[in-house]
N, C-alpha and C positions, 0 to 999 in steps of 0.2 A: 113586496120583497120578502115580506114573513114569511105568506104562504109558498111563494116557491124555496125558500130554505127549509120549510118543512115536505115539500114532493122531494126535494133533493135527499135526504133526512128516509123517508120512507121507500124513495126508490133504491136507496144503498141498505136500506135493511132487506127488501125482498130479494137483492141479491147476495148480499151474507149470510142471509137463511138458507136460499136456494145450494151457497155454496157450502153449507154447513150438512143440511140432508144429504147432498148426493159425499162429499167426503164420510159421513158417516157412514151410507148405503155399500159404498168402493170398500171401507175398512173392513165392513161386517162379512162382505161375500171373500173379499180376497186376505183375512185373515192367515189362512195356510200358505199363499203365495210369499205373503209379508215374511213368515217366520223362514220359508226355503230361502229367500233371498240374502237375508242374515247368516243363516249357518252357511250361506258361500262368502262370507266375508269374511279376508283375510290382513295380513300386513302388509298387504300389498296395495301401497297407496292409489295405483289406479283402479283397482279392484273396488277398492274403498270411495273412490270417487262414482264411479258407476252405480254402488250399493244406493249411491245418496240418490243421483238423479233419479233412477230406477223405482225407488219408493217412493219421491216426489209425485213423481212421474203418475203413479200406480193412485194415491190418493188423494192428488192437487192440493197438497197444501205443505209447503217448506217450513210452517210453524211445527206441523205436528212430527215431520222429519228429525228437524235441530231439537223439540223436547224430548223425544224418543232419546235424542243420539246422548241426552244430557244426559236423560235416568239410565241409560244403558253405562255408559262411563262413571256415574254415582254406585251402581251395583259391580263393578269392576268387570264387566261384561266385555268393555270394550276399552284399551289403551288411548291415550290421549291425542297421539300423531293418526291412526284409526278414526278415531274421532272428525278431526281436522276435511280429511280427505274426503267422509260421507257429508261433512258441512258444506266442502265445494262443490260436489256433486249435485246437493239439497238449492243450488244457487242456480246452476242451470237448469233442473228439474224444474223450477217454477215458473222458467220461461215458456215452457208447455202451455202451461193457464192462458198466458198473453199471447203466444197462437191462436188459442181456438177462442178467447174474448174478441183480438183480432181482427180476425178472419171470418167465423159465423159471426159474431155479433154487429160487424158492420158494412160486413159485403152482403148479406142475405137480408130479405123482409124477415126478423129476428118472430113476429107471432107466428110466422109461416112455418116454424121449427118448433119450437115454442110448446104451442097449445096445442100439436099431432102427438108431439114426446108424454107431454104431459095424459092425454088420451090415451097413448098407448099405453102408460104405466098403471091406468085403473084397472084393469083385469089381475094385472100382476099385485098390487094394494090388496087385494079384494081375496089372495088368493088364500086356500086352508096351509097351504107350505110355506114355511118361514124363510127360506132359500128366496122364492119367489116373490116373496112380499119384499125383501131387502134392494131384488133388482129392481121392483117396482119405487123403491124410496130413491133407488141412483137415478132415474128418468125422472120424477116428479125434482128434485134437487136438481137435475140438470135443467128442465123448463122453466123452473123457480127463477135459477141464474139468470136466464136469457130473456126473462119476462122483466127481471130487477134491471137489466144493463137494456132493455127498451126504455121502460118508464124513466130512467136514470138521462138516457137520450132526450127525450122529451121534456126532462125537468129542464134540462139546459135550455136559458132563455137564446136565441138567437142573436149574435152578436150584432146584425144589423139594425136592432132595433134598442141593443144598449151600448153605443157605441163610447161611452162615458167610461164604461168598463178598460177596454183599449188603453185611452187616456193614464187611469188607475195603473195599469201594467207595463206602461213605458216609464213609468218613473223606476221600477225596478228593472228591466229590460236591457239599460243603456246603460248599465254602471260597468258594464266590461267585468274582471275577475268578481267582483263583488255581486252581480247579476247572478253566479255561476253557487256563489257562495249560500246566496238568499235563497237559491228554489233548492237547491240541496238540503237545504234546514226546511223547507216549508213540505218535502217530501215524505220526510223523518217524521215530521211532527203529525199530517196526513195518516199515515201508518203507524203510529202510535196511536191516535186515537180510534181509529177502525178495527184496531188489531186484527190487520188483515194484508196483507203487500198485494197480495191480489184483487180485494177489495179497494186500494187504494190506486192502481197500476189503472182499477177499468174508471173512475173516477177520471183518473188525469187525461187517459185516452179519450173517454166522452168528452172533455175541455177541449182538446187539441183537436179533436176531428168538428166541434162543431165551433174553430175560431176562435177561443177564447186564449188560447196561449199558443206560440209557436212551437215549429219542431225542438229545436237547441232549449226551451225552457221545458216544456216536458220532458226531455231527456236528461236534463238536469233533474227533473222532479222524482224521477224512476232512479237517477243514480241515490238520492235521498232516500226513498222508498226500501232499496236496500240492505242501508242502515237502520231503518227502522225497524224491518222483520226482526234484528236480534234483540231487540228489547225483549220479545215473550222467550225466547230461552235463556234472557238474565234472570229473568221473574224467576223459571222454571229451577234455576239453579240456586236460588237463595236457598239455605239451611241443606245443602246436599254437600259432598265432599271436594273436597279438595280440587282433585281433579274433572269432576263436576262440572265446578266453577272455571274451571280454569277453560275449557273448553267451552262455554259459554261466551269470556271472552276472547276464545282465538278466533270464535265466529265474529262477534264486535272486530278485531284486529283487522282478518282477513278483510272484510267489506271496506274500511274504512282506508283502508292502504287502495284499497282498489279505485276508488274514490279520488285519493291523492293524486295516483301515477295518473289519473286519465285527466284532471285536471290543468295538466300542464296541454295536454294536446287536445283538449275537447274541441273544440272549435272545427279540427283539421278532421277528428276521430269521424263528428258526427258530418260532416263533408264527403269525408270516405262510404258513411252509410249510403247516404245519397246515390253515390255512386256506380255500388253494389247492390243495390235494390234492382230487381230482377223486373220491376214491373215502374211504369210511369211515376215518381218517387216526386215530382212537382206536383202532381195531380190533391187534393184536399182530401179525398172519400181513399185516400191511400196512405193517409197520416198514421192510422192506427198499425199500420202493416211494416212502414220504418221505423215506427216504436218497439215494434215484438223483435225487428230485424234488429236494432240499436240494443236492445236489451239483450239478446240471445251471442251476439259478438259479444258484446262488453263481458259476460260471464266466461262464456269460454276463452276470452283471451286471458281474466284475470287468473283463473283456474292453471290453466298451459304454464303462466307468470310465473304461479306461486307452487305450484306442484312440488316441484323439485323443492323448496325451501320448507317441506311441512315438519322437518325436527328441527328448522332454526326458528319457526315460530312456535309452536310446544314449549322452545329453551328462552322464547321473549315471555309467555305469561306464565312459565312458571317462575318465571323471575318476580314477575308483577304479582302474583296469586302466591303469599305463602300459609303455609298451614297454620290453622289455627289452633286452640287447645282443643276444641272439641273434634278436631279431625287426629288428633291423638287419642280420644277417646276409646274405652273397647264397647261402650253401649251400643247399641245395634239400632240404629234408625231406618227405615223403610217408608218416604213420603212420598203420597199421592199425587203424580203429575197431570195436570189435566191444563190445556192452552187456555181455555176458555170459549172463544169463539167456535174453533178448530179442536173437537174431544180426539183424544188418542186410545178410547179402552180398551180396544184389538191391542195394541202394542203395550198398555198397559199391562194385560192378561200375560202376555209375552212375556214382559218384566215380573209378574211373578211364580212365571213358571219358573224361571232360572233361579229365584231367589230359593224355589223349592228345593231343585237340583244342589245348591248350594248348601243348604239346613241336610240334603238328606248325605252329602259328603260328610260332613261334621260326625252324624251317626255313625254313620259307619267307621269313621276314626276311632271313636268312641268304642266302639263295640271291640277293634283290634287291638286297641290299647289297653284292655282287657286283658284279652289274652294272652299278649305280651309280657303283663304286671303279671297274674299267674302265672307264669312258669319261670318268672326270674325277679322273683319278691327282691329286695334287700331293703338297706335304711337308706334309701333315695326314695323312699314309698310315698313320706308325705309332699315331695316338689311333685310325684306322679296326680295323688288323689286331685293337690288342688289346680292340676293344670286341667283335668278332668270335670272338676267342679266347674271350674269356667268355662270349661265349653257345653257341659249342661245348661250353665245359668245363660249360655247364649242362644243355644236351641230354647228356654222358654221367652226371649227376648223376641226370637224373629216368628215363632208362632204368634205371639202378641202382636207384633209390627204385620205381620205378612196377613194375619185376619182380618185387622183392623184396614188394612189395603185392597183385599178381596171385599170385604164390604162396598168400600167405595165405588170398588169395577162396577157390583151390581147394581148401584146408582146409575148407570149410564147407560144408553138404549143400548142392548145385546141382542144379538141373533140368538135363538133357542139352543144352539148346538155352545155359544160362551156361555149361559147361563148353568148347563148341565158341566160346566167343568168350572166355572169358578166354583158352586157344591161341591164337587168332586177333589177339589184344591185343597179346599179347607178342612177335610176331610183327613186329607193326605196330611196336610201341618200337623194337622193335633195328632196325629197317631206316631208321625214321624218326633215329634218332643216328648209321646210315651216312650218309645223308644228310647231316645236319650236319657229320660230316667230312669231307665232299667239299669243303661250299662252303666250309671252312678253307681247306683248301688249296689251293682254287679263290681266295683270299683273298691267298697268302701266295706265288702265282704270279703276280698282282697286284704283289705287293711286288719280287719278284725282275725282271719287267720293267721298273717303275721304278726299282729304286737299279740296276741294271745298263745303263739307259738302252736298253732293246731296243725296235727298231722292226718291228711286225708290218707283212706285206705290207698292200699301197694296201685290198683286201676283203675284209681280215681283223676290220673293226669292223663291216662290215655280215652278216659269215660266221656270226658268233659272234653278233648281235643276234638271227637268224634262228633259229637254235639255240636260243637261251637260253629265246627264247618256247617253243619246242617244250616243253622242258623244265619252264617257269614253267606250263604248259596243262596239263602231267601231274599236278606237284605241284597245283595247284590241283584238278585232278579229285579225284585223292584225299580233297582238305582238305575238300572239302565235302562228302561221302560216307562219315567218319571214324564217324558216327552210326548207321550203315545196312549194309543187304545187298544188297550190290552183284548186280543183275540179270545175267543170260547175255549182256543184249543191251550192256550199260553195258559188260562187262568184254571184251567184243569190240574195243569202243571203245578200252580198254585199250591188249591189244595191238595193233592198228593204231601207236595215239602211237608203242609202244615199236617198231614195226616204222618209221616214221618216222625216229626218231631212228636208228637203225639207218643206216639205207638215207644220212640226211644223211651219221655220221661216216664211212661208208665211202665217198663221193664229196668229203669234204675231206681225209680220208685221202690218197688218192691225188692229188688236188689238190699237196698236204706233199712229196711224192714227187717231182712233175715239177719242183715250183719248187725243190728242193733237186737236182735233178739239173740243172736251170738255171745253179746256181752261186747261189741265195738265202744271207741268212746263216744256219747250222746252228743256231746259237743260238736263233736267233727264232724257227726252225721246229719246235725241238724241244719250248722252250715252249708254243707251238700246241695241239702233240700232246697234250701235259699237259690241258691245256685240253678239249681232245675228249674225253680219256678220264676225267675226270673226270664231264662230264658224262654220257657214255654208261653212267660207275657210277650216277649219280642215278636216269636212267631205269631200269636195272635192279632199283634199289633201290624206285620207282614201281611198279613192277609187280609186285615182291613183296607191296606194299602191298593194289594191287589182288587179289592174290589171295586174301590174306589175308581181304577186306571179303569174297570173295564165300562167304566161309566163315562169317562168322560170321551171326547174325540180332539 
């Protein structure tokens, strides 16, 4: 008895390995598919629903979907009804899995598939291109799976010969609502410990096709199963915001309402499977096939169900979810999500690219609100300074947070083309919170000409207007390029601006020079300089930037 709880034990490890290489293999090549698929997501709840299947779909796994959709909704990426609609989609999407567990894993001699995949991926393993080796790791992770859900087959003792088992199973079998109640919990709990619903889905399928539990109790086990996948984007959401959370539990909601309604007609539900089953649906070696069938209705009907109602449930958990003081907070947190089993670092990378995009908004506020407070000084000057201080002090918050998160990415196996841009990321942070400290104290030189009442020379407002665009033309190239791989010809453009601004402060430089040897006041001119050189760090700091883009892809 030991040893077979231990093949059983090892055959579900070699297929949540299996399913772990090749989801990591899918993430690393189709990282750029991942991120076009997002920027088509909109508020359009079927859109949003499709977004979910679509990446399920793309990476086989609903865990790394719903943590994606968490930290996307904690970075305010994505609104909470948004949210909701890629979680439904994330439900059918994982029905994919149980198709082709299904279907190749127990219509086909499974080594006959298997150990050719596996074969064919060692050239690909083997290759000098990191492209190539990545497909190589999706066929080795896909032979893995299919090698794990054999041995897994085979761990199952044959029920002919533990017929005691049976015995064991009709005491729970035959309690009527209660029967329905117990394998729902034994599902949940299944998938909780494997942290895997698809790792738990092929489990229950090997039971069922080799006899050990009927149709109506696997189907129960799978409605469980469902509830338990939201346990890892509860985890996912502890110490994240608000809305975060809350969307965390509208996936818990949704599954479990789903659960409810179908409870009242299960009986009849899974009778209709039967039904509708296109192929001999009494037959035993066809069990796995009206599970995938049972599963794939169930989600789409509940989806169809609740579609139309995804801002009445949004208005149930925010009811239930209320802010707490630290979601009042202005400190800036940025945590690492990662499922465990099932890693997300493609989509983590994704999260902080945006968070970049977001730091590099804030600058540029910064830099306008400058120029603003220069040309319309008054005594509102210190609510200006310290509204400005704080959003420096939060540019050096999310450089802190968003490093400290880029480290981690790099923790996690990356294809050659993420590792050259989380560099390139980090890069971009610190130069982007240089920045931010410029225009402080481009802010606080501001302050110092008014309480000291300093008057720049007569074309010193149109000096410094002329500049500042220079300046506001760089950062702006940057801010829109923050997503991208800045071309040979773009980053020309680049230096040009910076040779620009250049070429400016060294002609009011000297400008500074004659009119202080004129007899101007020293004061004023010294401030000036301040002023130049501040900005002339911006620009530098611009162009580090651009260097940076032209590095990464």
């Amino acid at each position: 008895m030991i040893v077979t709880i231990f093949k059983l034990l090892g055959a579900l490890g070699v297929f949540l390995y299996g399913m772990r290489v090749m989801s990591d293999g899918i993430q690393k090549v189709a990282g750029k598919k991942l991120q076009s698929i997002l920027n088509y997501m909109t508020a359009n709840r079927v859109v949003a629903v499709l977004t979910g299947f679509l990446i399920t779909a793309l990476v086989q796994s609903s865990s790394a979907t719903t943590v994606m959709v968490v930290s996307f909704v904690n970075a305010s990426l994505l609104t909470l009804t948004q949210a909701i609609g890629v979680i439904m989609g994330a439900n059918i999407g994982t029905t994919v899995t149980t198709w082709i567990v299904s279907f190749i894993g127990f219509k086909f001699q499974i080594t006959a598939i298997a150990l050719p995949v596996i074969g064919i991926s060692l050239p690909f393993m083997f290759s000098k291109f990191k492209k190539r080796r990545d497909i190589g790791e999706i066929l080795v992770g896909f032979g893995l799976l299919f090698l794990g859900l054999m041995f897994l087959k085979s761990s199952v003792p044959d029920i002919n010969s533990n017929p005691e088992v049976l015995e064991f199973l009709k005491n729970y079998t035959e309690l009527g609502f209660m029967s329905f109640v117990i394998f729902v919990l034994v599902g949940s709990i299944l998938t909780v410990i494997v942290q895997s619903s698809s790792a738990a889905m092929a489990v229950t399928v090997t039971m069922a096709y080799m006899g050990w539990i009927n149709f109506p109790t696997a189907a129960a086990i799978i409605l469980g199963e469902n509830i338990g996948t939201t346990v890892t984007a509860y985890l996912a959401s502890i110490g994240t915001s608000v809305n975060a959370r809350r969307t965390a539990r509208a996936h818990f909601l949704f599954n479990v309402l789903g659960v409810i309604w179908i409870a009242f007609i299960f009986k009849y539900f899974t009778e209709f499977i039967l039904k509708i089953a296109p192929w001999d649906s009494q037959l035993q070696e066809n069990l796995p096939l009206n599970l995938a069938l049972f599963h794939t209705i169930f989600n789409l009907t509940n989806t169809l169900l609740f579609i139309s109602f995804i801002p009445q449930l949004a208005k149930i958990v925010e009811k239930f979810v209320r802010p707490k003081e630290r979601d009042i907070s202005k400190e800036y947190k940025l945590d690492y999500i990662s499922t465990g089993l099932q890693d997300t670092a493609q989509m983590n990378i994704m999260h902080a690219r945006n968070e970049i995009s977001k730091m590099s908004d804030i600058t540029e506020n910064m830099f306008n609100s400058f120029f603003e407070v220069f040309n319309n000084p008054d005594n509102k000057m210190e609510d200006q300074v310290k509204k400005i201080k704080e959003m420096e002090e939060l540019t050096d918050q999310m450089q802190l947070e968003i490093s400290k998160y880029l480290v981690e990415c790099s923790k996690e196996e990356l294809s050659e083309t993420s590792i050259k841009n989380v560099n390139a990321m980090m890069r971009i942070v610190h130069e982007l919170e240089s920045i931010g400290d410029s225009c402080y104290k481009l802010i606080l030189l501001c302050q110092r000409k008014y309480n000291k009442n300093l008057e720049l020379h007569p074309k010193a407002k149109e000096e410094i207007k002329n500049y500042s665009e220079l300046i506001y033309e760089f950062i702006h190239f940057n801010k829109s390029r923050l997503k991208e791989h800045l071309q040979k010809q773009e980053l020309d453009i680049a230096y040009e601006l910076e040779n620009q601004i250049n070429i400016s402060r060294n002609n009011l430089r000297k400008a500074v020079r004659i009119r202080i040897q004129q007899g101007a006041n020293v004061q004023s001119e010294l401030l000036y300089l301040d002023v130049l050189k501040n900005f002339e760090h911006i620009g530098d700091y611009s162009l580090n930037i651009s260097q940076a883009l032209r590095q990464q892809y």
